[in-house]
N, C-alpha and C positions, 0 to 999 in steps of 0.2 A: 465556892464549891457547895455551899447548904443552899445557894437559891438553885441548884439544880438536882438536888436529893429531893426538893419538892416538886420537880416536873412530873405530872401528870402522866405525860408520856412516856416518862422513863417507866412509873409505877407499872401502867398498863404493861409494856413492856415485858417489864420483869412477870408481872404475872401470870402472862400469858405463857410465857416461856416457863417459868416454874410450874405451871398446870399439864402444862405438856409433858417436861420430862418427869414430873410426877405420875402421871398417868402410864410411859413408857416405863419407869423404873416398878414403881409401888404396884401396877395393874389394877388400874382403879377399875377398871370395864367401862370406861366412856367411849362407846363408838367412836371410831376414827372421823366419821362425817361429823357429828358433834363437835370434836375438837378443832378439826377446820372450819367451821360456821365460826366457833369464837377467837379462832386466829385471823380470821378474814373479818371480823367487825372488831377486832383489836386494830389489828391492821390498818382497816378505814377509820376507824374514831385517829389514829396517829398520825397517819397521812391529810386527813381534814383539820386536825388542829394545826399542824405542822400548816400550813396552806393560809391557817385562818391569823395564826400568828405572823409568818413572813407578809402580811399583806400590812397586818399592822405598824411595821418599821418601816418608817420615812425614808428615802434613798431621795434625797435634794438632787445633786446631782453627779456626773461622771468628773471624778478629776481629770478632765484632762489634759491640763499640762506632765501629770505626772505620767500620765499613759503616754504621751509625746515624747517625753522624756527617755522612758524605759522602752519604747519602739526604736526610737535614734540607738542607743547604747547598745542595742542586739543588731542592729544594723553594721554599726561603726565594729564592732567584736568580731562580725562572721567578715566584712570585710577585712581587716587585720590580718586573721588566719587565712584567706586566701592571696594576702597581696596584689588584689585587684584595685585598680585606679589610684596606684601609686602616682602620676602623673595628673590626678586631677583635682578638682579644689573641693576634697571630701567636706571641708567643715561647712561649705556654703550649700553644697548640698547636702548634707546632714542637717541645717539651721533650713532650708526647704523643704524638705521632707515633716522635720518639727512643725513647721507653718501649716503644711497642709493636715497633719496627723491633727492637731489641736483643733483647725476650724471643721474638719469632717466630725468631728469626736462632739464641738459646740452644735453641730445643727442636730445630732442624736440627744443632745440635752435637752432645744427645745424641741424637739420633735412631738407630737401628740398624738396618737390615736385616735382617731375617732370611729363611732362606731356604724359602720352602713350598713343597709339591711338589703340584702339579693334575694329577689324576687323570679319566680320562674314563672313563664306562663303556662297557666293551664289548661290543656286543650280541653274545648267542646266535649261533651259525651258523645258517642253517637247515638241519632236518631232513635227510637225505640219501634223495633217494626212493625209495621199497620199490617189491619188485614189483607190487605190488597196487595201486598209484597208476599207474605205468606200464600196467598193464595196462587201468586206466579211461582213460587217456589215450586209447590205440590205437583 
């Protein structure tokens, strides 16, 4: 709980909000646009830390047998409640379904981005008129 009484963000945060309804309560006379300017760069200093921070945590990878797992179990529950495919061999196709959930879920693990760059052509100028075009013009 104390390593989060030292976030930065929270500070801002609070102060910005304190400044505000200090200003609404106390009538400091800080123009309205003033006060938006420093809610709007509280704001963005929060949202870019916030940004610069989550980029920092490692995320290895998606568990996904455990997502396999809990997709089967909401499957197999909604099935239950409607008593659909009482006659059929749910477990084999639930342990298929698992098969497929895990290896789609593995090729999003290794999946990579890369990054391509789109190019548009750009058309020619046109021509810049001679005098001899101007001169049919007249």
């Amino acid at each position: 709980m104390s390593d989060k009484l030292k976030s930065r963000k929270l500070w801002a945060f609070i102060g910005i909000v304190a400044l505000v309804m200090a200003n609404f309560v106390f009538k400091l006379g800080m123009p309205t646009e003033d006060v938006l300017y420093l809610v709007i760069a509280s704001a963005s200093y929060i949202l870019g830390q916030g940004y610069v921070d989550a980029k920092q945590q490692k995320v290895d990878v998606l568990p996904s047998a455990d997502l396999a797992n809990s997709v089967t179990n909401i499957i197999q529950a909604e099935i239950a409640k409607t008593g659909f495919g009482k006659n059929l061999p749910m477990e084999e196709i639930l342990a298929m379904f698992k098969t497929i959930i895990s290896q789609e879920l593995s090729k999003i693990n290794t999946f990579t981005i890369s990054p391509t760059v789109v190019t548009a052509p750009i058309p020619d100028p046109a021509p810049a008129p001679t005098t001899d075009t101007v001169q049919q013009a007249v």
